[in-house]
C-alpha positions as a Markdown table, in Angstrom:
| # | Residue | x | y | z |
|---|---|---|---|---|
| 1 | Unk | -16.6 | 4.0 | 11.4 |
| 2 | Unk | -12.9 | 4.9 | 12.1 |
| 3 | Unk | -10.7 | 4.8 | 9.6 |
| 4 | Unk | -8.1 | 2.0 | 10.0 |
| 5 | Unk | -3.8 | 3.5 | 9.8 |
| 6 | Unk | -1.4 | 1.2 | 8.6 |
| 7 | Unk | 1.4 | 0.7 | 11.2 |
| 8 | Unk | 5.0 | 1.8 | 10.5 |
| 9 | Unk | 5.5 | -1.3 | 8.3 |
| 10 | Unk | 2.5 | -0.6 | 6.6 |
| 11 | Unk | 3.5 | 3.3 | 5.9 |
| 12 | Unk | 7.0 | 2.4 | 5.0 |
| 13 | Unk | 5.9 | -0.3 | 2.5 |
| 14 | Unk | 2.9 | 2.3 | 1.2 |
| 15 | Unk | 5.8 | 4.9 | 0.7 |
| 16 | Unk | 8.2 | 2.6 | -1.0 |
| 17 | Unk | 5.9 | 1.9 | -3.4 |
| 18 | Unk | 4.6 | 5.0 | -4.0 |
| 19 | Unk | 8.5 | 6.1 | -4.8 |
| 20 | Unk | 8.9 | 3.5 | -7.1 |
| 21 | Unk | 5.4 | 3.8 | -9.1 |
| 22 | Unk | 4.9 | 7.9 | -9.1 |
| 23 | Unk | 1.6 | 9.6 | -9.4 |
| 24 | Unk | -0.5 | 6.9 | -10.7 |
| 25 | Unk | 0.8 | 4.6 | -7.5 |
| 26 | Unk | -2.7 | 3.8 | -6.3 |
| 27 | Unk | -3.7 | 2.8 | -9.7 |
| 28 | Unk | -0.7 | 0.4 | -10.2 |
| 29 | Unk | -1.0 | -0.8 | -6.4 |
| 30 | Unk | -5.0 | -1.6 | -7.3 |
| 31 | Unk | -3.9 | -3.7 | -10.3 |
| 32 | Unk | -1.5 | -5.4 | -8.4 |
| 33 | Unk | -4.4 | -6.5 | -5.6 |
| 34 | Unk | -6.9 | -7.3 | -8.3 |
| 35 | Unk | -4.1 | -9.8 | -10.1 |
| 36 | Unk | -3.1 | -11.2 | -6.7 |
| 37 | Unk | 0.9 | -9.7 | -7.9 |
| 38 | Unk | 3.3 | -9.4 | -5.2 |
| 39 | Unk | 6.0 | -7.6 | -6.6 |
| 40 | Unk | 9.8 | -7.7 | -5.1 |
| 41 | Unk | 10.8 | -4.3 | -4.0 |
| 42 | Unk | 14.2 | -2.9 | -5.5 |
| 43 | Unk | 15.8 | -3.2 | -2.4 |
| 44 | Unk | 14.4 | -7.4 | -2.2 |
| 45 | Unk | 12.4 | -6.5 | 1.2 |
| 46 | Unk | 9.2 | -7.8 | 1.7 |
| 47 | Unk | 7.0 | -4.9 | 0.6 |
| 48 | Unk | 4.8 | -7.1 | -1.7 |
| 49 | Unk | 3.7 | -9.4 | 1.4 |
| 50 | Unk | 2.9 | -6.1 | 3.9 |
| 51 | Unk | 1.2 | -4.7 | 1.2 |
| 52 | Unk | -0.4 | -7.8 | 0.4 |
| 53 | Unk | -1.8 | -8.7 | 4.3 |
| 54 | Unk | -3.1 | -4.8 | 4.0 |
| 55 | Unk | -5.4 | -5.6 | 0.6 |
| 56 | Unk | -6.6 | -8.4 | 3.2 |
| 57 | Unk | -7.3 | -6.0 | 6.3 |
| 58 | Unk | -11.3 | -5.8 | 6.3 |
| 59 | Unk | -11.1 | -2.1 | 7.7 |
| 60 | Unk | -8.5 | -1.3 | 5.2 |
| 61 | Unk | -8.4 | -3.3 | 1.4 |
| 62 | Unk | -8.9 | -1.7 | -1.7 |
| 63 | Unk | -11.6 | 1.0 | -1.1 |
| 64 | Unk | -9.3 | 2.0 | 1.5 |
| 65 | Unk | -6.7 | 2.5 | -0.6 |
| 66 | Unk | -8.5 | 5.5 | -2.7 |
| 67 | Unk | -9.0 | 7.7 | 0.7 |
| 68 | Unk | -5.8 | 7.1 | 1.8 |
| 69 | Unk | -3.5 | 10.0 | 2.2 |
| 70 | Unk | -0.1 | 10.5 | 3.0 |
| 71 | Unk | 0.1 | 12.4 | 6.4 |
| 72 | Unk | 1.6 | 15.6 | 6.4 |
| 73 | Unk | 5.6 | 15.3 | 7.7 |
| 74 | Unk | 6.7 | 18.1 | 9.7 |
């Protein structure tokens, strides 16, 4: 089975929140799904609602979110 990529929305929301959380991101981003939080970005965009409709993507959701990796800029 292929892996599902979030889209550029997706990645941009992924790497906000990875900014704002540090190292342990996936952890915090996991406890957010399992509580159902939708936190409000610093910047007030709607990060918490893309990241929110990802949790939700069947090919995606939380066990996704432990293989996923940044790809390599450059």
């Amino acid at each position: 089975m292929a892996r599902y990529k979030p889209d550029a929305y997706e990645m941009a929301a992924l790497r906000s929140y990875a900014k704002e959380f540090g190292r342990r991101w996936k952890e915090s981003l996991s406890l957010d799904w399992y509580n159902a939080r939708l936190r409000v970005a610093p910047d007030m965009s709607n990060r918490g609602s893309i990241l929110h409709g990802l949790r939700n993507n069947p090919d995606f959701g939380p066990s996704g979110l432990w293989d996923f990796r940044f790809p390599k800029e450059g």
